[in-house]
FIDRENPA-496885 format. One line per field, with one value per residue (C-alpha): residue in one letter; x, y, z. Coordinates in Angstrom, 2 decimals, padded with zeros to 5 digits. Layout:
% residues N
residuo = A  ...
east = X  ...
north = Y  ...
up = Z  ...
END
This chain:
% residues 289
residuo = X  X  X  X  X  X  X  X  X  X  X  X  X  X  X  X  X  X  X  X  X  X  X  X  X  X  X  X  X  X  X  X  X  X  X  X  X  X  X  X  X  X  X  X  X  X  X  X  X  X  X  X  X  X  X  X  X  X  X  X  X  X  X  X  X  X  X  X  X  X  X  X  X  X  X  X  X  X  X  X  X  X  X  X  X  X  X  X  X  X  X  X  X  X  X  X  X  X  X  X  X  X  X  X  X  X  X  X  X  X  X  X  X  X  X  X  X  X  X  X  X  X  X  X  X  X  X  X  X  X  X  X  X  X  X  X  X  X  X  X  X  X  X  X  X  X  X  X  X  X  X  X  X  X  X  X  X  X  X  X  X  X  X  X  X  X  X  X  X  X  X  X  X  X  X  X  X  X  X  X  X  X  X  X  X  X  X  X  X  X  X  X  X  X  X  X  X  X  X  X  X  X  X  X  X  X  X  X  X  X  X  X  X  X  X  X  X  X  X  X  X  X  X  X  X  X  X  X  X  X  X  X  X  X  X  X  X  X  X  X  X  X  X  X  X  X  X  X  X  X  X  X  X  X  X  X  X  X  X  X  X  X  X  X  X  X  X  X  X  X  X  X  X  X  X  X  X  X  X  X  X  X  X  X  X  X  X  X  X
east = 042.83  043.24  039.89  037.51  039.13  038.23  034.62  034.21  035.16  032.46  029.98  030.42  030.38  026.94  025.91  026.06  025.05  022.02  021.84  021.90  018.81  016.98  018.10  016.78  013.54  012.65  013.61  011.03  008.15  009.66  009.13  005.72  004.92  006.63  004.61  001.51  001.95  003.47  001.87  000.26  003.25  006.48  004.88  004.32  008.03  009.66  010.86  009.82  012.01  012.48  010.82  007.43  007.30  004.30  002.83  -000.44  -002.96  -005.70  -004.97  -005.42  -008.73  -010.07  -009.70  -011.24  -013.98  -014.53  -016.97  -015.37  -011.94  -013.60  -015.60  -012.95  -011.06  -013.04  -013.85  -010.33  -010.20  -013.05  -011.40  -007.87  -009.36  -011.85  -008.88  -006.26  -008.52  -009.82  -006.50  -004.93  -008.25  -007.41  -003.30  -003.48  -006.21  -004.18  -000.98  -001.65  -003.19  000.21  002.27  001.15  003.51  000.93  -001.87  -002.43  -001.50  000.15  003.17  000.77  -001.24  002.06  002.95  000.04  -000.38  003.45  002.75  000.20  003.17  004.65  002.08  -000.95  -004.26  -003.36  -005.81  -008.11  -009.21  -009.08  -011.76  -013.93  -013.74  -014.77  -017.71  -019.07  -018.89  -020.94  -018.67  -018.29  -018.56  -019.08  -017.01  -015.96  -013.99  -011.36  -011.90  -011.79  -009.35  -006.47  -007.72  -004.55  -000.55  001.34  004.07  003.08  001.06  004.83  006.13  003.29  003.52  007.40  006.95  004.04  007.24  008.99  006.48  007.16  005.00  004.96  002.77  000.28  -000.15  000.06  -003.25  -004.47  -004.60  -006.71  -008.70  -008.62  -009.76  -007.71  -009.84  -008.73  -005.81  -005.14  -006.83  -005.37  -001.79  -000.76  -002.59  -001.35  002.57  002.21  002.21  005.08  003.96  000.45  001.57  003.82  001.48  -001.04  001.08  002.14  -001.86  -002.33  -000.13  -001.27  -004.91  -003.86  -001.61  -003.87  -005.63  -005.11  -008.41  -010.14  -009.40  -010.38  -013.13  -015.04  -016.71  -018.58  -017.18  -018.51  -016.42  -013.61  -010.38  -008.71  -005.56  -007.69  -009.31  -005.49  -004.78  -007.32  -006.22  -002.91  -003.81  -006.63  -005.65  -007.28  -010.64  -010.52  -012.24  -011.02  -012.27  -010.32  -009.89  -008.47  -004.80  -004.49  -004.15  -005.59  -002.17  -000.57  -003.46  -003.96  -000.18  -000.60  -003.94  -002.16  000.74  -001.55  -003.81  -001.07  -000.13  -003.37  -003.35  000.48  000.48  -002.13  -000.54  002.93  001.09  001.02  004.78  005.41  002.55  003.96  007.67  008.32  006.97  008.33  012.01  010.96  008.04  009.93  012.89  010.68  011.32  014.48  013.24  014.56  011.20
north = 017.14  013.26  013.39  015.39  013.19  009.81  011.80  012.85  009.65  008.22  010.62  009.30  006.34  006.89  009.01  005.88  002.99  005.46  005.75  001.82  001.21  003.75  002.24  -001.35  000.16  002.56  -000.19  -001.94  000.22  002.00  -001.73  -001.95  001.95  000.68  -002.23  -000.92  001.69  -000.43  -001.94  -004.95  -006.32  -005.05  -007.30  -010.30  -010.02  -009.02  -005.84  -003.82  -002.92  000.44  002.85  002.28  000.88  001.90  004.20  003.83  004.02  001.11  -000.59  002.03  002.89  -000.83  000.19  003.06  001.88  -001.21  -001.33  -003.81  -001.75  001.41  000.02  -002.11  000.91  003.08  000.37  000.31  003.79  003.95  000.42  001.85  005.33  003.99  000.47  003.88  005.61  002.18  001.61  004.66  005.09  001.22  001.72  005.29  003.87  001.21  002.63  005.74  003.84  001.77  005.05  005.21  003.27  002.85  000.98  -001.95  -005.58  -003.15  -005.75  -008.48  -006.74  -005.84  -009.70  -010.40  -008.28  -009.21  -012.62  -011.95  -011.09  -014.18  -016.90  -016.93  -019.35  -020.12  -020.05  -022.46  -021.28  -018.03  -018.78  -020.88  -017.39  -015.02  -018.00  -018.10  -014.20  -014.13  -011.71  -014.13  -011.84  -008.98  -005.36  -006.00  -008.51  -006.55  -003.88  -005.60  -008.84  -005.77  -002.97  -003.15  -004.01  -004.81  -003.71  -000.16  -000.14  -000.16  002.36  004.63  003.91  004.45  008.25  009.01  007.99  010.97  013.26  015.02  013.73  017.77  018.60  015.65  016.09  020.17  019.34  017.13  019.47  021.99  019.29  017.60  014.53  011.36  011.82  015.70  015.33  012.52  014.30  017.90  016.98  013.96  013.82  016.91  016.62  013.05  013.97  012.28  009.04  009.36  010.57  007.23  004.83  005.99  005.35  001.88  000.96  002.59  000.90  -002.84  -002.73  -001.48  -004.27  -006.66  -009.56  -012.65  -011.55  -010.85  -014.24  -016.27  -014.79  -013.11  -014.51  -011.60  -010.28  -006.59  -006.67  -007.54  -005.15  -004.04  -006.40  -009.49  -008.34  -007.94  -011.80  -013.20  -011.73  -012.71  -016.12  -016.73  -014.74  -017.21  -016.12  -012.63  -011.40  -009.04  -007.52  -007.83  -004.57  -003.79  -004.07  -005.61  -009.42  -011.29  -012.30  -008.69  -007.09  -009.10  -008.62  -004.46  -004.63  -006.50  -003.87  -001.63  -002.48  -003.18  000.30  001.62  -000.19  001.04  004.91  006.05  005.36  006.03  009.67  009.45  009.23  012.68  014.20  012.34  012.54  015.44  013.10  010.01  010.19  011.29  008.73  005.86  006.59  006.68  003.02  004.38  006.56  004.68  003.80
up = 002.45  002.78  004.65  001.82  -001.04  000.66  001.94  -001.85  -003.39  -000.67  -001.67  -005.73  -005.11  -003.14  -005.75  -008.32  -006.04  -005.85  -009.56  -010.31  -007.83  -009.52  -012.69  -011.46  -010.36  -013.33  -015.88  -015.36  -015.43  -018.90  -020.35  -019.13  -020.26  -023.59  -024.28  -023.53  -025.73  -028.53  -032.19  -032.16  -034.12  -032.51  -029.58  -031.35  -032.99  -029.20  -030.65  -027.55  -024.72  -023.43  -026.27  -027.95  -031.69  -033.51  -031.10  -029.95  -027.32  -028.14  -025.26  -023.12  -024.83  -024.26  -020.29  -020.13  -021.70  -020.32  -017.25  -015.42  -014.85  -014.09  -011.16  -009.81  -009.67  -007.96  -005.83  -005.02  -004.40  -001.66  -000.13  000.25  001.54  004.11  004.86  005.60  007.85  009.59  010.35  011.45  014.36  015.36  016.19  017.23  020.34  020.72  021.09  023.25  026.39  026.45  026.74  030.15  032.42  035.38  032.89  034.65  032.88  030.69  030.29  029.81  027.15  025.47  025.74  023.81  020.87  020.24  019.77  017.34  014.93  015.19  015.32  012.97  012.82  009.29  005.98  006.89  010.54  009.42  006.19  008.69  011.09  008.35  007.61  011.06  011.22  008.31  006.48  003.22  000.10  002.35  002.02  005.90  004.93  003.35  005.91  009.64  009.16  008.50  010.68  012.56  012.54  015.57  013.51  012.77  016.23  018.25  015.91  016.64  020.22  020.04  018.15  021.60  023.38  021.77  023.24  026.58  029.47  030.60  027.75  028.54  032.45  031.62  029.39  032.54  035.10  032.90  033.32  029.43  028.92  027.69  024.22  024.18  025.08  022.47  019.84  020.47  021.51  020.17  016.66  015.65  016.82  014.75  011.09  010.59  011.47  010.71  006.72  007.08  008.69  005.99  002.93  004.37  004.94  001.79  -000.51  001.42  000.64  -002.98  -003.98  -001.77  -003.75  -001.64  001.02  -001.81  -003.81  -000.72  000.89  -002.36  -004.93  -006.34  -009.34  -008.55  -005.09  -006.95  -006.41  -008.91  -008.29  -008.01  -011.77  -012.80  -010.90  -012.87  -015.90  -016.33  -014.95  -017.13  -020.54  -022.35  -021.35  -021.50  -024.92  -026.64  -029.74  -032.57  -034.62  -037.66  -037.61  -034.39  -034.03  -030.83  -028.92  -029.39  -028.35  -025.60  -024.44  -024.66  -022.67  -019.91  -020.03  -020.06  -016.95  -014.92  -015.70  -015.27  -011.52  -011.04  -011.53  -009.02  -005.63  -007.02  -007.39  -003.76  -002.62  -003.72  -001.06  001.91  001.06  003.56  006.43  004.93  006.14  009.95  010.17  009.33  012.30  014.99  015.26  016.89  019.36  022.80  025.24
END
């Protein structure tokens, strides 16, 4: 009896601790929801927190109609689809061949690509890299530079671990190749990593800005984060129309709300898809080598 009370009384307090963090994370994005949906005026007085005053959906409007947002978005779209599957080729070829304990330099190569995690060029050779390649204001730029993570490479490499060797030398004595074998064997008992390596690439080239603010200075290879960057760094200079019942600063405040929104909601619409996968993928750090 002792044992369920103190395993119940765990489980509550659980149960809240899991509560508050949801708490501290939804908070904030009601706010945002709130003021982008807000009057003009409730924003000016700071009479919004957590429910809209003077509903409205202006701001919103301005977006959707503005050219600028629409294409960065899509741009965004095709970036983070074709950065995902970029990325998922690169560290699924790199981490199968180092499953294989007779590669040879296998330790060395290993050796290598770990110190990449830990020691970096810095800004400035990297810009001059990017110059000599010629990839300046170029879509490769926020493509190659990020085409793979040691990071998620060993925890791809670590769920091949999980893998029995029988099925692999079973396929290799039919006579499969190293491609087929990869492609029929290992691809498909990987969802769970694949769904989490995806969401992880995913959600990077999203949220990314900083490639794009140093290596692009055309405004129609802008993502949409850099478009939001410059935005709330230089509200000054964004012009907005002023309508009727609408003065410049409140407006102004509701279209940020409103864009960062508008940036926010479409790979949170993700996390439900690859929640089943989510949970596995992310042990396989665990799985002993």
């Amino acid at each position: 009896m002792n044992n369920t009370k103190k395993f119940s009384v765990g489980n509550i307090v659980l149960v809240i601790l899991c509560v508050l963090i949801c708490v501290v994370c939804l908070v904030p994005m009601i706010n945002l929801l709130a003021r982008s949906l807000s009057s003009t005026d409730a924003l000016v007085k700071h009479e919004v927190y957590l429910i809209p005053k003077g509903l409205n959906f202006n701001a919103y409007s301005l977006v959707l109609k503005d050219s600028k947002y629409i294409h960065a978005f899509f741009w965004t779209v095709f970036l983070t689809i074709a950065e995902t599957f970029i990325c998922l080729f690169m560290t699924t070829i790199c981490a199968y061949p180092l499953i294989f304990k007779d590669l040879k330099g296998r330790g060395l190569i290993n050796v290598l690509i770990t110190i990449t995690m830990f020691f970096n060029a810095g800004t400035i050779p990297n810009y001059l890299l990017m110059k000599s390649l010629g990839l300046l204001n170029s879509p490769l730029v926020l493509l190659l530079p990020g085409a793979l993570s040691v990071y998620n490479m060993i925890i791809m490499r670590s769920f091949f671990y999980g893998i029995p060797d029988s099925l692999r030398e079973s396929a290799q004595i039919d006579g499969a190749s190293h491609m087929r074998i990869l492609w029929s064997i290992y691809v498909p008992l990987s969802k769970p990593v694949f769904a989490t390596l995806a969401l992880f690439y995913a959600v990077g080239r999203w949220n990314g800005y900083s490639d794009a603010l140093m290596y692009i200075n055309d405004n129609k290879l802008y993502p949409l984060q850099l478009l939001l960057y410059n935005i709330l760094n230089n509200i000054n200079s964004v012009e907005v129309a002023t309508q009727e019942g609408f003065s410049a600063p409140g407006l102004t405040e509701s279209l940020k709300m409103a864009i960062v929104m508008f940036s926010t909601i479409p790979i949170l619409c993700i996390y439900p898809w690859l929640q089943k996968y989510f949970i596995h993928g992310v042990m396989v750090g665990a799985v002993k080598e």
